[in-house]
C-alpha positions as CSV (number, residue, x, y, z in Angstrom):
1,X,-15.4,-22.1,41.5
2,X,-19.1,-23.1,40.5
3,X,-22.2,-23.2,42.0
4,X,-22.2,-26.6,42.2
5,X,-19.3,-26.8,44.4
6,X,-20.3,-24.7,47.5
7,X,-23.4,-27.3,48.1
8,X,-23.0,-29.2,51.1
9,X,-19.7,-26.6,52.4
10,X,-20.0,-23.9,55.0
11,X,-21.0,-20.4,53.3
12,X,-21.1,-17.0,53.8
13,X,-21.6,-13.7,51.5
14,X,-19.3,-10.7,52.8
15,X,-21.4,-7.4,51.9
16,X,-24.7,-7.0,50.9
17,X,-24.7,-4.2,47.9
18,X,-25.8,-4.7,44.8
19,X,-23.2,-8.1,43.7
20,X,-23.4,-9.9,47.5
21,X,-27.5,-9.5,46.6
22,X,-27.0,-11.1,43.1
23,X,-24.8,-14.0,44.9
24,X,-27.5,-14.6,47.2
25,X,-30.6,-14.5,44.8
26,X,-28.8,-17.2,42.7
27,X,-28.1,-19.4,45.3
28,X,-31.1,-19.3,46.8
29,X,-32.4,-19.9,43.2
30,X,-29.4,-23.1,42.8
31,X,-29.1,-24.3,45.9
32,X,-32.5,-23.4,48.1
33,X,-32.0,-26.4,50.8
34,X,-27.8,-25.0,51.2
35,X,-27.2,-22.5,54.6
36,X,-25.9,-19.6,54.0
37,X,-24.3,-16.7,56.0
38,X,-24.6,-12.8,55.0
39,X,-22.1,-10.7,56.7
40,X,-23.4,-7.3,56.2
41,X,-25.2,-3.8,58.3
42,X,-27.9,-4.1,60.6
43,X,-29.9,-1.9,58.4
44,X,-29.1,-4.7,55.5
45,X,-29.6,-7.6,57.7
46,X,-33.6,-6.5,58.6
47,X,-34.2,-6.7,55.0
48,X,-33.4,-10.2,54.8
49,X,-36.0,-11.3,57.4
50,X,-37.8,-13.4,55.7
51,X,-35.3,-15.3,53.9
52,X,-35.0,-18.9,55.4
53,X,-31.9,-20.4,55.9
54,X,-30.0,-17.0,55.7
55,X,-28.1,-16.5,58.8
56,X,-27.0,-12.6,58.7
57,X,-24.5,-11.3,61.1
58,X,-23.9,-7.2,61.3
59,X,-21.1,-5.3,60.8
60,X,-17.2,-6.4,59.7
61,X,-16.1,-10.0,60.3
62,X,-12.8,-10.2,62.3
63,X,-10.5,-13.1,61.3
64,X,-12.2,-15.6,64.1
65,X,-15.7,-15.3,61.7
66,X,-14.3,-15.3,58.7
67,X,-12.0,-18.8,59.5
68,X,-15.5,-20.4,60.2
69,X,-16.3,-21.0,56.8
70,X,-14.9,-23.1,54.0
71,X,-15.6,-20.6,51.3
72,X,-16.6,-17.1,51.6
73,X,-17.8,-15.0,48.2
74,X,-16.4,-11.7,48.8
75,X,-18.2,-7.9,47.0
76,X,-16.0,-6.0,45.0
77,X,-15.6,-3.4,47.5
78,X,-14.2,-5.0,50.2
79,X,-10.5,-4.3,49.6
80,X,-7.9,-8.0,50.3
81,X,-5.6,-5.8,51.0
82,X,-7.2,-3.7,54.2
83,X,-9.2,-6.0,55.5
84,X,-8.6,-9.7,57.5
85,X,-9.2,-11.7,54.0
86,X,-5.1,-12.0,53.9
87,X,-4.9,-14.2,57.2
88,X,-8.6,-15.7,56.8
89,X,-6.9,-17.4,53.4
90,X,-4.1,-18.5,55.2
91,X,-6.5,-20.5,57.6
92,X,-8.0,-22.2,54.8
93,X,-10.6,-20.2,53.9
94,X,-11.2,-19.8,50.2
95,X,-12.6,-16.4,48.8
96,X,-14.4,-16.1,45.2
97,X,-16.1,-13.8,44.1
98,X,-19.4,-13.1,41.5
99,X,-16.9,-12.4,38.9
100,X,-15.0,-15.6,39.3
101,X,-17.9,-17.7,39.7
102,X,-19.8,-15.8,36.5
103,X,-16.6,-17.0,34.7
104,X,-16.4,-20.4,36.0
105,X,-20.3,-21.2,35.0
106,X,-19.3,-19.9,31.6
107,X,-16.9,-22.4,31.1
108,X,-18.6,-25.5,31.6
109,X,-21.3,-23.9,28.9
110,X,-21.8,-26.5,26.1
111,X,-21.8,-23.1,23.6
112,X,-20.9,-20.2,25.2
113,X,-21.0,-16.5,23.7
114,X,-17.9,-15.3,22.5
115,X,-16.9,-12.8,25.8
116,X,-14.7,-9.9,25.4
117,X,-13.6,-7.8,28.8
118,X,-13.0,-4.1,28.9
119,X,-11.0,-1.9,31.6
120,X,-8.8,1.1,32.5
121,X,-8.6,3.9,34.6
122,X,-11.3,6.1,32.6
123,X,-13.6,5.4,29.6
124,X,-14.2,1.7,30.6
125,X,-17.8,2.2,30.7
126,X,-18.4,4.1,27.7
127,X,-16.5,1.6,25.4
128,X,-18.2,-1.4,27.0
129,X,-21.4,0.4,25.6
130,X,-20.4,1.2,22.6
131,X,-19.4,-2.6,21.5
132,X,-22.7,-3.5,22.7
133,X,-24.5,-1.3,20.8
134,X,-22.6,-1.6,17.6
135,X,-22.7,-5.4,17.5
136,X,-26.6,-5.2,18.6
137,X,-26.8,-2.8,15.6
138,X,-25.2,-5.9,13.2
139,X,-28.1,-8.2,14.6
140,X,-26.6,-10.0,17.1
141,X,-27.5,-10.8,20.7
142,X,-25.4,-9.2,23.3
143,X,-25.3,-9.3,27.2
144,X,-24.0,-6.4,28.3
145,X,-23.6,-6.6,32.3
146,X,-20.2,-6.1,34.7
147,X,-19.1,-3.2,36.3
148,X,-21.5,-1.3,34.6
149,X,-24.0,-1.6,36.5
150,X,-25.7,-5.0,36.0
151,X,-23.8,-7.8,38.2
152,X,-23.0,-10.7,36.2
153,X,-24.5,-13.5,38.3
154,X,-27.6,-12.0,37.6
155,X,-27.2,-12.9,33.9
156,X,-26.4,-15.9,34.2
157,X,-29.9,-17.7,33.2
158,X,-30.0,-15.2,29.7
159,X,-26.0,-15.5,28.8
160,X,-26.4,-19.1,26.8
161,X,-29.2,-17.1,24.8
162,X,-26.5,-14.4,23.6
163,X,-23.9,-14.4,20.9
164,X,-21.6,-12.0,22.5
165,X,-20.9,-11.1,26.5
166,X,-19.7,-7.5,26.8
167,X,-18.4,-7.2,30.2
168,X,-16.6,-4.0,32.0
169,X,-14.8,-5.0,35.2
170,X,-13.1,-2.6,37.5
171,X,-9.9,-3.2,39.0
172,X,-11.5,-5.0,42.2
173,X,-12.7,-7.7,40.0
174,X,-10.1,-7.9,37.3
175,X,-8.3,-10.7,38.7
176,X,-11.5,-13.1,38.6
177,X,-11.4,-12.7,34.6
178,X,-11.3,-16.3,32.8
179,X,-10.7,-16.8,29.8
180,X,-12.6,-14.4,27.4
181,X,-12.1,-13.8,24.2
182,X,-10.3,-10.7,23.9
183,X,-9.7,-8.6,26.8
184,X,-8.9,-5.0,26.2
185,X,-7.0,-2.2,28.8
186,X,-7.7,1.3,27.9
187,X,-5.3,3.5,29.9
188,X,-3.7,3.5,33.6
189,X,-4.2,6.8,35.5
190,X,-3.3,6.5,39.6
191,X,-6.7,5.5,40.6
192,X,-8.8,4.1,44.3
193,X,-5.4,4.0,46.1
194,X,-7.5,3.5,48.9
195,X,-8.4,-0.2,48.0
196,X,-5.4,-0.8,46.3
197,X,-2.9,0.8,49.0
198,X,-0.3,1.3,46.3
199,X,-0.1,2.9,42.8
200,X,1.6,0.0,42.1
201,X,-0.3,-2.5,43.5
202,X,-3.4,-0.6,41.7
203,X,-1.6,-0.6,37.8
204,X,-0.5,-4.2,39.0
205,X,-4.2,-5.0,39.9
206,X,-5.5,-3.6,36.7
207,X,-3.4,-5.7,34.0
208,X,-4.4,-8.6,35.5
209,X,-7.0,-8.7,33.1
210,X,-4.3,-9.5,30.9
211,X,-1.3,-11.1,32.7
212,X,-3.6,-13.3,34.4
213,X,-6.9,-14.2,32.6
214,X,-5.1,-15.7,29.3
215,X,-7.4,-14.5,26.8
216,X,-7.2,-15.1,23.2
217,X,-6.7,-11.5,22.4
218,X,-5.2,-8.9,24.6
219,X,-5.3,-5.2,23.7
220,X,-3.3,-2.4,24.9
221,X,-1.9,0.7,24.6
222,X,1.9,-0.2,24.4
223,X,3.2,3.6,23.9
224,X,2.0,4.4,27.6
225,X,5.0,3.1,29.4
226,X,3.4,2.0,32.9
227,X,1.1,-0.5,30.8
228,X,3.7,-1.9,28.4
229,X,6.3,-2.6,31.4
230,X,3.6,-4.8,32.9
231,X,2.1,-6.4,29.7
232,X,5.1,-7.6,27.8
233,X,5.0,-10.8,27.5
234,X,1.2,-11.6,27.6
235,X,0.2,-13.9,24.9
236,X,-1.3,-12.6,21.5
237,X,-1.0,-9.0,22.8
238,X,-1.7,-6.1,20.4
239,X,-0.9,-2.8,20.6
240,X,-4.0,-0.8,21.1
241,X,-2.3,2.2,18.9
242,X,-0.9,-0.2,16.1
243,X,-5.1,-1.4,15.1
244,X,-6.9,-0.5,11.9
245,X,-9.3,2.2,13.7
246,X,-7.7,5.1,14.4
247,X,-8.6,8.6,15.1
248,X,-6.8,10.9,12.4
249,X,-7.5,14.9,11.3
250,X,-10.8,14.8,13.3
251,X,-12.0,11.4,11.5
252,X,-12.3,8.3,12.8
253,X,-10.5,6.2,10.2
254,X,-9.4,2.5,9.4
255,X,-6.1,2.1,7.8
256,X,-5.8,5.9,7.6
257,X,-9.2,6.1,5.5
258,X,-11.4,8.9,6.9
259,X,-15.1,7.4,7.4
260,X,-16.4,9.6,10.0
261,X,-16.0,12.9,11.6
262,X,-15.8,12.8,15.1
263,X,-18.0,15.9,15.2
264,X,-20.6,13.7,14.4
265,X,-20.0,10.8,16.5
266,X,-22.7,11.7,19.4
267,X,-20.0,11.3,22.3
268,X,-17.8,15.0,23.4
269,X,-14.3,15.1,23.7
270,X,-11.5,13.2,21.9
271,X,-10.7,10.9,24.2
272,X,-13.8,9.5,23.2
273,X,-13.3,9.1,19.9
274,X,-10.3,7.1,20.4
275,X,-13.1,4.8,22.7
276,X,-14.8,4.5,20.0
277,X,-11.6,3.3,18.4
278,X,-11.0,0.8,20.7
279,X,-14.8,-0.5,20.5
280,X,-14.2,-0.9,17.0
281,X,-10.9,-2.9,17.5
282,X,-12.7,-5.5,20.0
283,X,-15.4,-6.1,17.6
284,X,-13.4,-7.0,14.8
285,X,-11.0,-9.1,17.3
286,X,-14.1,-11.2,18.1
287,X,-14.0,-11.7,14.4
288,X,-16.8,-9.5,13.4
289,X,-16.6,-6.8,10.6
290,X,-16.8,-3.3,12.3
291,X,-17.1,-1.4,9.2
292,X,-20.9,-1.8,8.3
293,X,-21.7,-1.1,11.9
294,X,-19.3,2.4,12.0
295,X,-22.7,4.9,11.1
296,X,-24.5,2.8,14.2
297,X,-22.6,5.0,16.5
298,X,-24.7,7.8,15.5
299,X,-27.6,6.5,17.0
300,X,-26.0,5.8,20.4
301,X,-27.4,7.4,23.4
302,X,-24.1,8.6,25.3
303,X,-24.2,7.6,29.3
304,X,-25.1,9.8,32.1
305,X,-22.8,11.9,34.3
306,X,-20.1,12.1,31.6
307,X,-19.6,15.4,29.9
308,X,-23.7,15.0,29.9
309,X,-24.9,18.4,29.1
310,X,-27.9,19.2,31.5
311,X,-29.5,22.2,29.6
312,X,-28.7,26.1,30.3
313,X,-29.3,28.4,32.7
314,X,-29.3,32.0,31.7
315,X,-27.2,31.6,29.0
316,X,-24.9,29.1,30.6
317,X,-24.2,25.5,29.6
318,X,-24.2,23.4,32.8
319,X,-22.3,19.9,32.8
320,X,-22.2,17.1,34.4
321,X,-19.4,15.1,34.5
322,X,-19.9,13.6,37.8
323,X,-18.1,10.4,37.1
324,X,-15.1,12.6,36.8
325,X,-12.9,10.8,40.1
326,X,-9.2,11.7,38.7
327,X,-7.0,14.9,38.2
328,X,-6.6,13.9,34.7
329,X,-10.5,13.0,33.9
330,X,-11.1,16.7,34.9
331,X,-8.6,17.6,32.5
332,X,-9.6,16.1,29.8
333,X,-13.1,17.3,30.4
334,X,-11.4,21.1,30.3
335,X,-10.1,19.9,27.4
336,X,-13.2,19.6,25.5
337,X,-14.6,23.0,26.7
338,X,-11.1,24.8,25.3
339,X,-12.0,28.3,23.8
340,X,-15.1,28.9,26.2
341,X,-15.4,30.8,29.7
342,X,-15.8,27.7,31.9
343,X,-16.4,27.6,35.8
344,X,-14.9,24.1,36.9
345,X,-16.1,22.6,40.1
346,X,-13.6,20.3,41.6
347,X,-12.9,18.1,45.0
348,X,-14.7,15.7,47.0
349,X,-13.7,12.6,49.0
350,X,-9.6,13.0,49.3
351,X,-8.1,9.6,48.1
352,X,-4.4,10.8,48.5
353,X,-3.9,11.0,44.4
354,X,-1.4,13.7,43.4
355,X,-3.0,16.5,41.8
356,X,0.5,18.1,40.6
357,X,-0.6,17.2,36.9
358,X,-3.3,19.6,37.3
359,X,-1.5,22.4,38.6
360,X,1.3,21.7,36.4
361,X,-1.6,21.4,33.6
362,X,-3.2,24.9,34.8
363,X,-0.1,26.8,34.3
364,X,-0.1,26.1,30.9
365,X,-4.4,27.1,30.1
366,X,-6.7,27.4,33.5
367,X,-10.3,27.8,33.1
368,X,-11.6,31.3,34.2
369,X,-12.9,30.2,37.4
370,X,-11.8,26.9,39.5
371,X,-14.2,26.1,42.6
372,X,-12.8,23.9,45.1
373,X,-15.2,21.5,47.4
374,X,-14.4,20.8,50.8
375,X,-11.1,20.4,52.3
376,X,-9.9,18.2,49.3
377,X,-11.2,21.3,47.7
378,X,-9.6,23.7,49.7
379,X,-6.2,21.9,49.5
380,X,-5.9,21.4,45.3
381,X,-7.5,25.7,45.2
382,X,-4.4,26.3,47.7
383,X,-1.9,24.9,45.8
384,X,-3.0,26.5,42.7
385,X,-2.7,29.8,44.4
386,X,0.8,28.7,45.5
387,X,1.5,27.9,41.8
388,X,0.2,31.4,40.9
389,X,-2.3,30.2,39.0
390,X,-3.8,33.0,36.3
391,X,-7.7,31.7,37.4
392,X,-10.7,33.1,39.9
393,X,-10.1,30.6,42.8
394,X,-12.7,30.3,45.5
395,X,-13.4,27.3,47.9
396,X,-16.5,26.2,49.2
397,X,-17.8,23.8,52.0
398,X,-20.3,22.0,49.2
399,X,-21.8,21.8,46.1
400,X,-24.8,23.8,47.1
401,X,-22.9,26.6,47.6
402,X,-20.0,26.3,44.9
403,X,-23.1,26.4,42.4
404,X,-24.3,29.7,44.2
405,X,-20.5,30.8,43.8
406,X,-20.8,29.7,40.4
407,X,-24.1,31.9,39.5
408,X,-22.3,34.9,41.3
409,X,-19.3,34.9,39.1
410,X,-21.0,34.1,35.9
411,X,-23.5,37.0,36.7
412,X,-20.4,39.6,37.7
413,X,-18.8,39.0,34.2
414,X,-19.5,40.5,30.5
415,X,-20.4,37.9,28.1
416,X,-18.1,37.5,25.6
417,X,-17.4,33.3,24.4
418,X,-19.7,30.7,25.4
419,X,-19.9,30.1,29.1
420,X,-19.6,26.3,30.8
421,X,-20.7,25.6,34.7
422,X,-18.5,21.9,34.6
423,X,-19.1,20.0,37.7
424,X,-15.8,17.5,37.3
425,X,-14.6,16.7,40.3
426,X,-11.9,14.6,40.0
427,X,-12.6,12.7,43.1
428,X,-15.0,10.6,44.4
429,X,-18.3,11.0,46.6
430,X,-17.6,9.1,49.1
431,X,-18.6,10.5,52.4
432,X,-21.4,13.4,50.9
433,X,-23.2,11.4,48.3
434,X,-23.8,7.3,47.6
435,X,-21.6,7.8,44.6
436,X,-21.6,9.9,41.6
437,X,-24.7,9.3,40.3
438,X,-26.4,10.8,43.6
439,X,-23.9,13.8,43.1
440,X,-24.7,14.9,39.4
441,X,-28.1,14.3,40.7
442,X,-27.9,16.8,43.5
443,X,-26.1,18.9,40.7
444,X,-29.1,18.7,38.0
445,X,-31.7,19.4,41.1
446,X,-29.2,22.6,42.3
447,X,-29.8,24.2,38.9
448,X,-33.3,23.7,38.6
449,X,-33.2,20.7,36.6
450,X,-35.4,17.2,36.8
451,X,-32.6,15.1,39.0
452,X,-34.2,12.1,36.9
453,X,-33.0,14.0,33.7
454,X,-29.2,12.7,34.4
455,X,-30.9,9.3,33.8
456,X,-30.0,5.5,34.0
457,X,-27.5,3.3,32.3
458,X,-29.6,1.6,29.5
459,X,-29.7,-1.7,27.7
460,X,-28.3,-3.4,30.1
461,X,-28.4,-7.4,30.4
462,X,-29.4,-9.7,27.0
463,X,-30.7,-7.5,24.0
């Protein structure tokens, strides 16, 4: 749906964070004579006050408010699925979203940019970057917005200006995808089951991107069976594994040629060389070379609260890896720190995932020390004792005082290997933080770092 067709209809935004704000500001900016409804909080509501011909009403619309209006552009974070959009729809009412509309406004563009989409469970943000930044590096103009952190209405005036749109999307807005030019899915790991309801419903939200938004190129990983059972029969698919780039004996590497060594690609961990893969195989899908831009990469700035190393503290490396919100992202972080003494910080906001593949995955090498947060915490350090996990297992009611648990063990043990304070939580904020940027905040601050070290997302919107 475009702009053009909610003048003269009955209106509302539901939820006021940072996309229902970047719907409003542009149809203030589009349509300033059209009325328009915000449902949202009382404490979001009084910062509208001077907006004229903004109606805001607080709290959570039943089905009554929502069946009031013909079309209703929904946030991200409001889950279909818990909430009374279902039975509102069947009254009529019809629900968009910034996504779909960014989309739709796109299409009717004379010349548009050449779009390609980006999603999976983990390392959807990091490979968005990295396209952006190696296609900047090759001269061109790229908008770099989504799920990122920039809402896409909010590019809207600079896209037409840009040769490329590099967009992440998570798998709240993956359905609203139109048309780009190659859409790319990373991995599925059992993720947000409490917006999705269902694992199923969650892997079947997330391929959307591909079974739904008809792009010109999909990209997948077709050797992970939960993504090639869904995928099958898109359109000019490509298996993700089957591409020129490739990660091989420590290199990255196009048709098994060894160009760089992931040592000195400036992003930790394997798994991020294979993003770095998959960056590389979405440029050249747009139909760009990748190979003079591979030695770009070394210049690019890696983003905060992932594996972002914070400084030491008496001899200890202290990580943040905040955006950690799955069992298996905190694995792979462990991963990375294989051969040193590491004190892992896990649990938070308890989304019902099954943490068996960690306790299965500690059997095999634990950390020397696992600290569990709060009852989610307390229930994954309870089952590894259960499991008879070979680890120093200690819960704690926060991360103020699993950091002070941390210092004590560190300071009770010999020095022997390099030693790693990793706060990877597998699990989200919710509840004791805004999200995880506010958490490996309150980490940084904790251990006597500058909170403002962790940093921002940079180059975001048209470069």
């Amino acid at each position: 749906m475009r702009i053009s067709a909610l003048e003269g209809r009955r209106v509302a935004i539901w939820g006021l964070g940072r996309e229902g704000r970047a719907a409003l500001t542009l149809l203030r900016s589009r349509l300033p004579d059209q009325r328009i409804t915000v449902f949202c909080s009382t404490e979001e509501a009084a910062t509208l006050s001077d907006q004229s011909l903004v109606v805001t009403r607080a709290d959570a619309p039943d089905v009554e408010a929502l069946a009031e209006f013909d079309v209703i552009i929904k946030s991200p974070g409001i889950s279909p699925y818990n909430s009374p959009a279902p039975e509102a729809a069947a009254r009529g009412v019809r629900f968009t979203s910034g996504t779909a509309i960014w989309f739709a406004e796109l299409q009717a563009l004379r010349a548009r940019p050449r779009i390609a989409v980006i999603t999976g469970s983990k390392g959807k943000s990091t490979t968005t970057a990295l396209v952006a930044h190696l296609l900047r590096a090759g001269g061109h103009r790229v908008v770099l917005a989504g799920n990122i952190g920039l809402p896409l209405l909010e590019t809207l005036d600079d896209v037409a200006k840009a040769a490329f749109a590099i967009v992440e999307l998570s798998s709240y807005q993956t359905g609203d995808a139109l048309a780009p030019d190659v859409a790319l899915l990373l991995n599925l790991y059992p993720e947000h089951l409490d917006w999705h309801g269902t694992i199923e419903t969650y892997y079947r939200d997330k391929c959307r991107l591909l079974t739904e938004a008809q792009p010109r190129v999909a990209l997948a990983p077709l050797n992970v069976a939960e993504v090639a059972a869904r995928v099958a029969d898109v359109a000019a698919l490509r298996d993700l594994n089957q591409q020129a780039w490739q990660v091989r004996d420590g290199f990255i590497a196009r048709d098994a040629q060894p160009l760089l060594a992931c040592a000195d690609v400036p992003l930790p961990g394997e798994h991020n060389a294979r993003n770095l893969c998959a960056a590389l195989a979405v440029i050249e899908a747009l139909g760009v070379d990748a190979m003079p831009l591979l030695q770009a990469v070394r210049d690019f700035v890696p983003l905060p609260h992932r594996l972002q190393t914070l400084g030491w503290r008496d001899g200890i490396r202290c990580v943040n890896d905040s955006i950690s919100t799955t069992p298996h992202a905190s694995l792979a972080a462990l991963a990375h720190f294989r051969g040193a003494e590491v004190v892992i910080l896990i649990g938070g906001f308890d989304r019902g995932l099954d943490w068996s593949v960690f306790v299965d995955a500690m059997r095999q090498q634990a950390p020397a020390a696992i600290i569990g947060i709060g009852s989610q915490g307390a229930r994954i350090v309870e089952s590894l004792r259960d499991a008879a996990i070979h680890a120093e297992l200690v819960t704690c009611g926060d991360l103020a005082d699993a950091v002070e648990n941390s210092r004590r063990y560190f300071a009770s043990r010999p020095v022997a290997v390099e030693r790693v304070l990793l706060l990877s939580p597998g699990a989200p904020s919710f509840g004791a933080y805004r999200d995880y940027a506010e958490r490996g905040r309150h980490f940084a601050a904790l251990l006597g770092f500058d909170p403002q070290h962790t940093g921002a997302i940079q180059a975001l919107g048209l470069i």
